[in-house]
mmCIF file of the C-alpha atoms, coordinates in Angstrom:
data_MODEL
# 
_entry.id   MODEL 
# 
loop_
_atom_site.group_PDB 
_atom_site.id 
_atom_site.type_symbol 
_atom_site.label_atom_id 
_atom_site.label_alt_id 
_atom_site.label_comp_id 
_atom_site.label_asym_id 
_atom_site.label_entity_id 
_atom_site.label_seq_id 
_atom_site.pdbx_PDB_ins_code 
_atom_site.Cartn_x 
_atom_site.Cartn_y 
_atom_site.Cartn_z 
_atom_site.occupancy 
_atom_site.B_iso_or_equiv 
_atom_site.pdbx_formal_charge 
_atom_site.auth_seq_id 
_atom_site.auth_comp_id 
_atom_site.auth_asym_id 
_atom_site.auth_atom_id 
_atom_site.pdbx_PDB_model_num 
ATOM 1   C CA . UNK A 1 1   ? -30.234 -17.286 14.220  1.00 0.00 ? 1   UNK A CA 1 
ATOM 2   C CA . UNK A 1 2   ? -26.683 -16.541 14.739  1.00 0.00 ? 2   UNK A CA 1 
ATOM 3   C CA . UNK A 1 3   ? -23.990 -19.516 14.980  1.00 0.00 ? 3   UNK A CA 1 
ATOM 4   C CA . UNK A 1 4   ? -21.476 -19.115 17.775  1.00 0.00 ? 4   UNK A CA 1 
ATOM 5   C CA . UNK A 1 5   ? -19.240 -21.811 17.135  1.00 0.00 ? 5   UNK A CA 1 
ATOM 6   C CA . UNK A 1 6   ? -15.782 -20.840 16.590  1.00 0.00 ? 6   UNK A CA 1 
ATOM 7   C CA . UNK A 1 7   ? -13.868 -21.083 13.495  1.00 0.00 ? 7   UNK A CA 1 
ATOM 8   C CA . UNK A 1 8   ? -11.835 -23.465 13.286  1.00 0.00 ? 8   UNK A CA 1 
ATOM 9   C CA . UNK A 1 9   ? -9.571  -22.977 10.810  1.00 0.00 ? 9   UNK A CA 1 
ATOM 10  C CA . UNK A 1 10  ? -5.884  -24.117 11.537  1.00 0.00 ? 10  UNK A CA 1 
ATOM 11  C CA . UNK A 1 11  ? -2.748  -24.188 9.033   1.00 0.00 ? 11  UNK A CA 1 
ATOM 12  C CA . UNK A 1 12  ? 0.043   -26.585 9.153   1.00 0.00 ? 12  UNK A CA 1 
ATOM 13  C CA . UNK A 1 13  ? 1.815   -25.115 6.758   1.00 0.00 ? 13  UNK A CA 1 
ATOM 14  C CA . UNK A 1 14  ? 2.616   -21.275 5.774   1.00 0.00 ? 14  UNK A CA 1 
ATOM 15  C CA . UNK A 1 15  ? 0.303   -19.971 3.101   1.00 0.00 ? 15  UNK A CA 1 
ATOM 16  C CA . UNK A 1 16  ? 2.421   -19.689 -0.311  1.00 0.00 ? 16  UNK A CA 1 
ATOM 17  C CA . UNK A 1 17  ? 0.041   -19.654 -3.298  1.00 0.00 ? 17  UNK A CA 1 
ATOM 18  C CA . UNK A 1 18  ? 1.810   -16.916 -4.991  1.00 0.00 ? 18  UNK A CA 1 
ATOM 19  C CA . UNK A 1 19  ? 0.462   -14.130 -2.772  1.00 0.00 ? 19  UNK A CA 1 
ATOM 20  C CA . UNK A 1 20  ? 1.532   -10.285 -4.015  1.00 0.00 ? 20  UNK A CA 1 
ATOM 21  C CA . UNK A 1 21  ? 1.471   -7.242  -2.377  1.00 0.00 ? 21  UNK A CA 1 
ATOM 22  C CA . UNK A 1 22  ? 1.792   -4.286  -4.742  1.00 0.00 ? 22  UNK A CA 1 
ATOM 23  C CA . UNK A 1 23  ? 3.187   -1.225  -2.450  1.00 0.00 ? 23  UNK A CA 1 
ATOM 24  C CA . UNK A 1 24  ? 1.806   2.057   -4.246  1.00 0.00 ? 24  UNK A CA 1 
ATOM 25  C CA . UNK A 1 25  ? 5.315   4.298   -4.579  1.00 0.00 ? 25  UNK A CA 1 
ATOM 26  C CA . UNK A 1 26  ? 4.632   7.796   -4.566  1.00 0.00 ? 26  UNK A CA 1 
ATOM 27  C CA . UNK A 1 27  ? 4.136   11.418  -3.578  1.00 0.00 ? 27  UNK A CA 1 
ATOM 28  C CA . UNK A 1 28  ? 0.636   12.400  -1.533  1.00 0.00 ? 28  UNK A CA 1 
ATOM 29  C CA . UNK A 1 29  ? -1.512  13.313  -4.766  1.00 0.00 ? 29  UNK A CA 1 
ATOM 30  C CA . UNK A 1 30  ? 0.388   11.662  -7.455  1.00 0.00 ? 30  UNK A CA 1 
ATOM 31  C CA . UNK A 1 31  ? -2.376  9.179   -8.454  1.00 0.00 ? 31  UNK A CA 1 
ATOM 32  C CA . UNK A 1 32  ? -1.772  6.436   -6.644  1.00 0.00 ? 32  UNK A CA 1 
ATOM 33  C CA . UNK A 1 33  ? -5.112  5.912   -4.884  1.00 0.00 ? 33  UNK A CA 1 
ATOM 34  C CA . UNK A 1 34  ? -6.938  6.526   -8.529  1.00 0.00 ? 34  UNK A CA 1 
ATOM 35  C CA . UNK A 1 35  ? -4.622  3.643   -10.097 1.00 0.00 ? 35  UNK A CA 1 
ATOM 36  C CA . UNK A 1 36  ? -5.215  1.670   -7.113  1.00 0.00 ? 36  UNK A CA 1 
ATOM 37  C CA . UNK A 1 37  ? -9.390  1.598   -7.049  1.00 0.00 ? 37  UNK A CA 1 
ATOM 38  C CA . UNK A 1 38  ? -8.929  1.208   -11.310 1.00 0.00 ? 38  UNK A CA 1 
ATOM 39  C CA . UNK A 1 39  ? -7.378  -2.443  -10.660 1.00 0.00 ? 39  UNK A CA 1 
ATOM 40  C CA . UNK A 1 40  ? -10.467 -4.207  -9.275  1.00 0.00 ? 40  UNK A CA 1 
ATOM 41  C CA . UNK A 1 41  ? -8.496  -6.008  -7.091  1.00 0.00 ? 41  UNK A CA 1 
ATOM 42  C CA . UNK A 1 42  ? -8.851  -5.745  -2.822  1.00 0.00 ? 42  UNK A CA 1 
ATOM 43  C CA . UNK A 1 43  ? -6.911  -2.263  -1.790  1.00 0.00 ? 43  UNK A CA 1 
ATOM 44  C CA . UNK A 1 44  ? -5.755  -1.795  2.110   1.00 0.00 ? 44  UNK A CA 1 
ATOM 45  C CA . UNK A 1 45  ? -5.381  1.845   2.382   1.00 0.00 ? 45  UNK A CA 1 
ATOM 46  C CA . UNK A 1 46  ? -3.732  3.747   5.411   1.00 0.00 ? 46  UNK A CA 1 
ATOM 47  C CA . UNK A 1 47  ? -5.777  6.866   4.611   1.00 0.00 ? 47  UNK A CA 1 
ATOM 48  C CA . UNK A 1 48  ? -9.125  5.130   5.003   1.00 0.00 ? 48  UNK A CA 1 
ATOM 49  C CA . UNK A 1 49  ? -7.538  3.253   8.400   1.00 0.00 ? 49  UNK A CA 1 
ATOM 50  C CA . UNK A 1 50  ? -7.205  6.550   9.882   1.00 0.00 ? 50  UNK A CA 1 
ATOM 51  C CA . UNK A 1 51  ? -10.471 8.347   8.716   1.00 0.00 ? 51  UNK A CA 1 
ATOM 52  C CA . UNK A 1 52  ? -12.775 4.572   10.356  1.00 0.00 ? 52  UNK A CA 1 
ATOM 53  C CA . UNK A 1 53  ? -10.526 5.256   13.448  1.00 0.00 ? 53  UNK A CA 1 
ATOM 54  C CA . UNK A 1 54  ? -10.483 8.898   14.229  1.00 0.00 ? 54  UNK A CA 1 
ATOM 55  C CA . UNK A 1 55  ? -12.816 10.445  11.003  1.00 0.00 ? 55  UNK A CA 1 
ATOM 56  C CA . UNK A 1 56  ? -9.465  12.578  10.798  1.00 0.00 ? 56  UNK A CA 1 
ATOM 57  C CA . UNK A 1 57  ? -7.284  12.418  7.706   1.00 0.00 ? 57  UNK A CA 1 
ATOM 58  C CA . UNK A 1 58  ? -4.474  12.461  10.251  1.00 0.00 ? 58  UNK A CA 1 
ATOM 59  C CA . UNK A 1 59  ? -4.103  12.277  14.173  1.00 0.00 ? 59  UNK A CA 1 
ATOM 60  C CA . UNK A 1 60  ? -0.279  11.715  15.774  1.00 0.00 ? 60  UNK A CA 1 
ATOM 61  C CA . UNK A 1 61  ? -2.064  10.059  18.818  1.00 0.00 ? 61  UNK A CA 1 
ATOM 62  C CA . UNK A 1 62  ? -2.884  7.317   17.010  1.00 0.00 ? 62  UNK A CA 1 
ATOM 63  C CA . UNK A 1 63  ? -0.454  6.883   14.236  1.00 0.00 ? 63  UNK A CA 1 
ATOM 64  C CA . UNK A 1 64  ? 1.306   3.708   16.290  1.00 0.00 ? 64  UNK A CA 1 
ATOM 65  C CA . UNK A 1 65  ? -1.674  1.742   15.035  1.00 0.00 ? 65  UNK A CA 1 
ATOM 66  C CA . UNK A 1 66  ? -2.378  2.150   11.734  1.00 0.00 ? 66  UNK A CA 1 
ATOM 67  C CA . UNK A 1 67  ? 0.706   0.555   10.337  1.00 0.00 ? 67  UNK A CA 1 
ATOM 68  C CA . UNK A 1 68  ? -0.287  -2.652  12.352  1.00 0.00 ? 68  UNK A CA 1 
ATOM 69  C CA . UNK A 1 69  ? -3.904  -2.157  11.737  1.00 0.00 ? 69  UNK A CA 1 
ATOM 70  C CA . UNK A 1 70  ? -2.912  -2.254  7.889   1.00 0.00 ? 70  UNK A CA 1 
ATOM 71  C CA . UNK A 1 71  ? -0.030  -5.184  7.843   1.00 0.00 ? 71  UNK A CA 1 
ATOM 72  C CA . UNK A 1 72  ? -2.756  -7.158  9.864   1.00 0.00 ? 72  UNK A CA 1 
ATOM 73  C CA . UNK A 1 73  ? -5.843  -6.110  7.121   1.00 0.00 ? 73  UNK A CA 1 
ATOM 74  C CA . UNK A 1 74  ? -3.067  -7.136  4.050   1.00 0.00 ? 74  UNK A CA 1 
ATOM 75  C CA . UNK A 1 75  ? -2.946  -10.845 6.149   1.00 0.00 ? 75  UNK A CA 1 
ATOM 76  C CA . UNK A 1 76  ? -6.668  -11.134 6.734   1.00 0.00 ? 76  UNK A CA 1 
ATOM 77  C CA . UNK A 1 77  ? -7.009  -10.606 2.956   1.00 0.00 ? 77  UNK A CA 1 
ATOM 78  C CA . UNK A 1 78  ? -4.675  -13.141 1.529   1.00 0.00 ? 78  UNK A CA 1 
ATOM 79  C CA . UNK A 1 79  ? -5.860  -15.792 4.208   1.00 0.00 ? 79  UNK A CA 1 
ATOM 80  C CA . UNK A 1 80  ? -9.929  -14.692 3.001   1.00 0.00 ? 80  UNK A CA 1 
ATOM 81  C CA . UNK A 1 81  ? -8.377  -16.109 -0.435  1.00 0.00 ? 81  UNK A CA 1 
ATOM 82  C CA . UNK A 1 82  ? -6.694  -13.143 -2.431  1.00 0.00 ? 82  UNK A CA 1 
ATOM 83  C CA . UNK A 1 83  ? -3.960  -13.629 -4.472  1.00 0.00 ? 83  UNK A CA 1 
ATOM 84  C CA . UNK A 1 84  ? -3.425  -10.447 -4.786  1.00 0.00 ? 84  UNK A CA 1 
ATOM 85  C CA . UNK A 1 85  ? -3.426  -7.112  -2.325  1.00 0.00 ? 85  UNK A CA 1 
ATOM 86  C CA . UNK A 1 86  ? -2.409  -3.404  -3.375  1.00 0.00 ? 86  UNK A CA 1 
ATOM 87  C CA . UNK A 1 87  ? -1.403  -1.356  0.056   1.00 0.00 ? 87  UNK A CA 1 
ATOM 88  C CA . UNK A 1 88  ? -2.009  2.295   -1.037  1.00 0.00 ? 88  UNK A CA 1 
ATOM 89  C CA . UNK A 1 89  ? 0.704   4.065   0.882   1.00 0.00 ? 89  UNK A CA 1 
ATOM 90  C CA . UNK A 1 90  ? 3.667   6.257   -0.371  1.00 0.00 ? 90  UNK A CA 1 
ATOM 91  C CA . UNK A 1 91  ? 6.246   3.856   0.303   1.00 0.00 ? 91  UNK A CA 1 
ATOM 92  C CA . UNK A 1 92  ? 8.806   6.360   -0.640  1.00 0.00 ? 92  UNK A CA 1 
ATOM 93  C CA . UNK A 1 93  ? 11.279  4.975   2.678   1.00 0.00 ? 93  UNK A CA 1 
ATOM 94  C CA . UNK A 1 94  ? 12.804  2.163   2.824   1.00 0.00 ? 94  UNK A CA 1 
ATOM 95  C CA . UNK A 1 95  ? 11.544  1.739   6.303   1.00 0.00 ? 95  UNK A CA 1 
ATOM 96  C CA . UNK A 1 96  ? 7.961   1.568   5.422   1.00 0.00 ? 96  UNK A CA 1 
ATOM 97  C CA . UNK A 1 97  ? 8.274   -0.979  2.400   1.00 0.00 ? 97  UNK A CA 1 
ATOM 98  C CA . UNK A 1 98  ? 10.219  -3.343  5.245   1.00 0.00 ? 98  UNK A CA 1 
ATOM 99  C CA . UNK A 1 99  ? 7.645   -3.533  7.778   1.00 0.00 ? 99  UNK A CA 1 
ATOM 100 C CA . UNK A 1 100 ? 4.997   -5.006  5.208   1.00 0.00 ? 100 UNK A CA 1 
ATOM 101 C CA . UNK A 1 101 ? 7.501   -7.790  4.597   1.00 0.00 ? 101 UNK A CA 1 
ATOM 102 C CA . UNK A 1 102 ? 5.699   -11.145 4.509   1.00 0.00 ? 102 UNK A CA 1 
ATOM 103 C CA . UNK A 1 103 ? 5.236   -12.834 7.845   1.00 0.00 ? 103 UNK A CA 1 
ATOM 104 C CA . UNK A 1 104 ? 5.362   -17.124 8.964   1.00 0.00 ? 104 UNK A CA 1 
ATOM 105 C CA . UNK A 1 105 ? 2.416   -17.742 8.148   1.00 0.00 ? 105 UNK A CA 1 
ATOM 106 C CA . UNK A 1 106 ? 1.071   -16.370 5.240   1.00 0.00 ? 106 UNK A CA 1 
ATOM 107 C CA . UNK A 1 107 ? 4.001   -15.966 2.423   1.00 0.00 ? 107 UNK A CA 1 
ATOM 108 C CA . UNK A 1 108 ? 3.926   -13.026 -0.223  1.00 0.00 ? 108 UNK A CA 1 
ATOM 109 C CA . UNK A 1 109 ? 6.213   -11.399 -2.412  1.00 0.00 ? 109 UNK A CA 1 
ATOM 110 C CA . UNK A 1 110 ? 6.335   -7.530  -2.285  1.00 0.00 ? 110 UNK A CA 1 
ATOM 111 C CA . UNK A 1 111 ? 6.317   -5.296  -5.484  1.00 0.00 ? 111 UNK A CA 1 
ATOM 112 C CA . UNK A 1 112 ? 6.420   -1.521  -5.934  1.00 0.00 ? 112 UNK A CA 1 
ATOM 113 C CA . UNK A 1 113 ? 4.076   0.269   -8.442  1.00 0.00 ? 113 UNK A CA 1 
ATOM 114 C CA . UNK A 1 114 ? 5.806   3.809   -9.066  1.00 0.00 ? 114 UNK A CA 1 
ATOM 115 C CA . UNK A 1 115 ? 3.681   6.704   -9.614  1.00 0.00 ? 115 UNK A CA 1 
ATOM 116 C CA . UNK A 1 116 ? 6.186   9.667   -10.027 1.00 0.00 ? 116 UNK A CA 1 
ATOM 117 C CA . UNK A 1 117 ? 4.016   12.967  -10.540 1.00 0.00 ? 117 UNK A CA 1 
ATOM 118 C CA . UNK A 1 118 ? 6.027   16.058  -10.742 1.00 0.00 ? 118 UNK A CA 1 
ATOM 119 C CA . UNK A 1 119 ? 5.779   17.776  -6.949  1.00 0.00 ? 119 UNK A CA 1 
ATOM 120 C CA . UNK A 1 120 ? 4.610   20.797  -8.492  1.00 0.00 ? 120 UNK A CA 1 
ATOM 121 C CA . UNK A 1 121 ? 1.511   18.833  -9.662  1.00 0.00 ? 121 UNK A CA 1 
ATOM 122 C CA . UNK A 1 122 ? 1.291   16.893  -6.635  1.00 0.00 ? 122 UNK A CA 1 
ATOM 123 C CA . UNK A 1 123 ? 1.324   20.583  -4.651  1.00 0.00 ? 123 UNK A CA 1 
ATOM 124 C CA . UNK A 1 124 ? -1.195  22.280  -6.619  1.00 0.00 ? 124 UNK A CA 1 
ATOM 125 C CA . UNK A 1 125 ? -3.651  18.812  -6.323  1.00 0.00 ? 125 UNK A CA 1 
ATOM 126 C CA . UNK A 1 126 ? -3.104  19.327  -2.319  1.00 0.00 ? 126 UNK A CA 1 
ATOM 127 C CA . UNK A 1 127 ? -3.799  23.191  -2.822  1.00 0.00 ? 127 UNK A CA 1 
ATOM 128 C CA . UNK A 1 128 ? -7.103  22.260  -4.295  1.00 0.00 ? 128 UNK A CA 1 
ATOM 129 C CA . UNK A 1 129 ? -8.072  19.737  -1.918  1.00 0.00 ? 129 UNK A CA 1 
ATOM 130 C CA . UNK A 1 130 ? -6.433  19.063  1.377   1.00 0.00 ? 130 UNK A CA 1 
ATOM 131 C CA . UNK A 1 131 ? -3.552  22.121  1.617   1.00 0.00 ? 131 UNK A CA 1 
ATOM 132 C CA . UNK A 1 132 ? -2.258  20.629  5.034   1.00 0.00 ? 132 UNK A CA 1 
ATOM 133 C CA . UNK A 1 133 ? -0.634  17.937  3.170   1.00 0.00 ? 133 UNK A CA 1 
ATOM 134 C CA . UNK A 1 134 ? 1.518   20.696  1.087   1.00 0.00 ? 134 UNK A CA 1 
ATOM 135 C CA . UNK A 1 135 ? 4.533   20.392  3.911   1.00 0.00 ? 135 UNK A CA 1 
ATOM 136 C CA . UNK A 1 136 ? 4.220   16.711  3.763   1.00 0.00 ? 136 UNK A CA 1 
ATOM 137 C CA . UNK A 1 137 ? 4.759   16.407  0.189   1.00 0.00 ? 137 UNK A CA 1 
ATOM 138 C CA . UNK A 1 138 ? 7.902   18.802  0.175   1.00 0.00 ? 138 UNK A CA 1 
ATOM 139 C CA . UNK A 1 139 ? 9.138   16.677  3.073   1.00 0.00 ? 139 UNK A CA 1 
ATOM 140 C CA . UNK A 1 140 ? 8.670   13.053  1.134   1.00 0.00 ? 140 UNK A CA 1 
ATOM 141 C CA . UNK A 1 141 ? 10.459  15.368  -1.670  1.00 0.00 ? 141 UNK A CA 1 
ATOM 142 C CA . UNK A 1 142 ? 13.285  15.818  0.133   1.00 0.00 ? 142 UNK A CA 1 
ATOM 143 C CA . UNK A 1 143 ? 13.853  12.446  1.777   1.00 0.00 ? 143 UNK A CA 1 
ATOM 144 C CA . UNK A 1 144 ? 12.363  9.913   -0.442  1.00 0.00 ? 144 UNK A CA 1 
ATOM 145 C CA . UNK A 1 145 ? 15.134  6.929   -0.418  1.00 0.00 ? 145 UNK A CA 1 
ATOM 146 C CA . UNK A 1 146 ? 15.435  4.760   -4.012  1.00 0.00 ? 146 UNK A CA 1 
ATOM 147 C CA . UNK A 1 147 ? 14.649  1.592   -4.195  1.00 0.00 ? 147 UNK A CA 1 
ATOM 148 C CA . UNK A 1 148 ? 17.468  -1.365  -3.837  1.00 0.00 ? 148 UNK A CA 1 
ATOM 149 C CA . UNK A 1 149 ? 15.678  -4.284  -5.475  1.00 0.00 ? 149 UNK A CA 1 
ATOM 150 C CA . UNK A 1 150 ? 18.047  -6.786  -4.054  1.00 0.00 ? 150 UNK A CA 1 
ATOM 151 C CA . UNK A 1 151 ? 18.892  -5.855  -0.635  1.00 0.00 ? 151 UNK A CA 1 
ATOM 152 C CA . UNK A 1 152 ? 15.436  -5.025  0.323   1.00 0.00 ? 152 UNK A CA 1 
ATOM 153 C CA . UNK A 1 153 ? 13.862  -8.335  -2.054  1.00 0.00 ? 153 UNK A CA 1 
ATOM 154 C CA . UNK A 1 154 ? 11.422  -6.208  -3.901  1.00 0.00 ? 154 UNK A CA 1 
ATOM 155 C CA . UNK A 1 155 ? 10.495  -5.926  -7.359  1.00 0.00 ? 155 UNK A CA 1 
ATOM 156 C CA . UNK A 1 156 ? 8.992   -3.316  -9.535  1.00 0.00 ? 156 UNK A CA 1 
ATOM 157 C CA . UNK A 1 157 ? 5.232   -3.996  -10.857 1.00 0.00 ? 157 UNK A CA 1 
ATOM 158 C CA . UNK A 1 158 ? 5.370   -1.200  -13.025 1.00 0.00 ? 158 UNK A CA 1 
ATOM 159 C CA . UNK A 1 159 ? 6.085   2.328   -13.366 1.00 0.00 ? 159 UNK A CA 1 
ATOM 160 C CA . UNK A 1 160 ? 4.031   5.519   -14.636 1.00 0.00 ? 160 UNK A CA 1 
ATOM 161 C CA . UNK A 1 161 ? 5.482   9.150   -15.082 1.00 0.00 ? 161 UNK A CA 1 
ATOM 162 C CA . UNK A 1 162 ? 3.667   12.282  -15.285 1.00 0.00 ? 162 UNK A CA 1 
ATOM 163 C CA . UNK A 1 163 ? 0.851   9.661   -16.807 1.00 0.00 ? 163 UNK A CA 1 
ATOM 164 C CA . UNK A 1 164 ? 3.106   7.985   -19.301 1.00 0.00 ? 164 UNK A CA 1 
ATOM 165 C CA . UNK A 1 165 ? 3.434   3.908   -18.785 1.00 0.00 ? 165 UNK A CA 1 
ATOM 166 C CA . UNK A 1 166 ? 7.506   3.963   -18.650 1.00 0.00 ? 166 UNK A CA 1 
ATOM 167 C CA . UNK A 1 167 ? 7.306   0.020   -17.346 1.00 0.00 ? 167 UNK A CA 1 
ATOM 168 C CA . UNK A 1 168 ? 3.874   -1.726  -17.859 1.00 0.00 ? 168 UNK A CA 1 
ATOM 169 C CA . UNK A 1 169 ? 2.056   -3.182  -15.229 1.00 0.00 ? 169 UNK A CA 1 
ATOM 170 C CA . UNK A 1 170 ? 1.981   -6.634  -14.065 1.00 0.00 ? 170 UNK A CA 1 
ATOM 171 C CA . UNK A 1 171 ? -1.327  -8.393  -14.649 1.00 0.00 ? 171 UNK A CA 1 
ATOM 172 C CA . UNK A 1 172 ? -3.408  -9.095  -11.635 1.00 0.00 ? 172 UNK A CA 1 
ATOM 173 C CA . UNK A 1 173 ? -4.774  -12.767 -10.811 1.00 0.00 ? 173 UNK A CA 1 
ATOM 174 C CA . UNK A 1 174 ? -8.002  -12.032 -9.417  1.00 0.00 ? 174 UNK A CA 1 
ATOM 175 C CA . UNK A 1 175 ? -10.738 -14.694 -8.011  1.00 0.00 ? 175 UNK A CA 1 
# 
């Protein structure tokens, strides 16, 4: 028998239990997706948003919505009780790591975990598997903007390059 009372759930106060969101930082087939799933930890990845809503890898019709879908799927998981949430996007503008800054009522800090592959990896990965995204990746190449940890209040989780730990990660608190 199915219950239709509503939930009520109601906060006074702003959720601030030391929520993180760890922003994957990299090029389209650098690894971050296959560091992300290792972490067994709850991932929110655009990709997957836009394969449930169109079973495209990528539609411009739509695009308007999956940065909303995702920022609202990162909330919805730290309210369900995660500490911590990794957002599997490249995260290489400074314009994308700003719109997943926390919101009023559910508090988080936002880290970056850097993935740097070489692009001449990442190209022949995309050759192999998905060559559309080939222009994309020499595009993110060319107009990838560093990372200003106090202007845009971010800090680093850790950093891997060309597979070598250069800073180790964080550790995860997991429920």
């Amino acid at each position: 028998m199915i219950d239709d009372r509503k939930c009520d759930i109601t906060f006074d106060q702003p959720l601030t239990a030391g929520h993180r969101l760890i922003m994957m930082m990299g090029q389209p087939r650098s690894g971050k997706s296959t560091w992300a799933r290792q972490q067994g930890v709850p991932v929110v990845c655009l990709d997957a948003i836009r394969l449930a809503k169109t079973g495209q890898r990528w539609w411009g019709p739509i695009e308007h919505e999956i940065w909303p879908t995702a920022r609202t799927m990162v909330r919805a998981l730290f309210l369900a009780g995660h500490p911590d949430v990794i957002l599997d996007i490249t995260a290489l503008r400074q314009e994308h790591r700003n719109s997943f800054k926390c919101s009023t009522d559910v508090v988080w800090k936002r880290y970056v975990q850097i993935i740097h592959t070489d692009v001449d990896v990442c190209i022949q990965r995309a050759m192999d598997t998905y060559p559309e995204l080939v222009p994309i990746i020499q595009w993110f190449n060319d107009y990838k903007e560093p990372i200003d940890v106090e202007t845009e209040d971010i800090e680093i989780w850790g950093e891997i390059r060309n597979g070598l730990v250069i800073v180790p990660s964080r550790e995860f608190n997991k429920c």
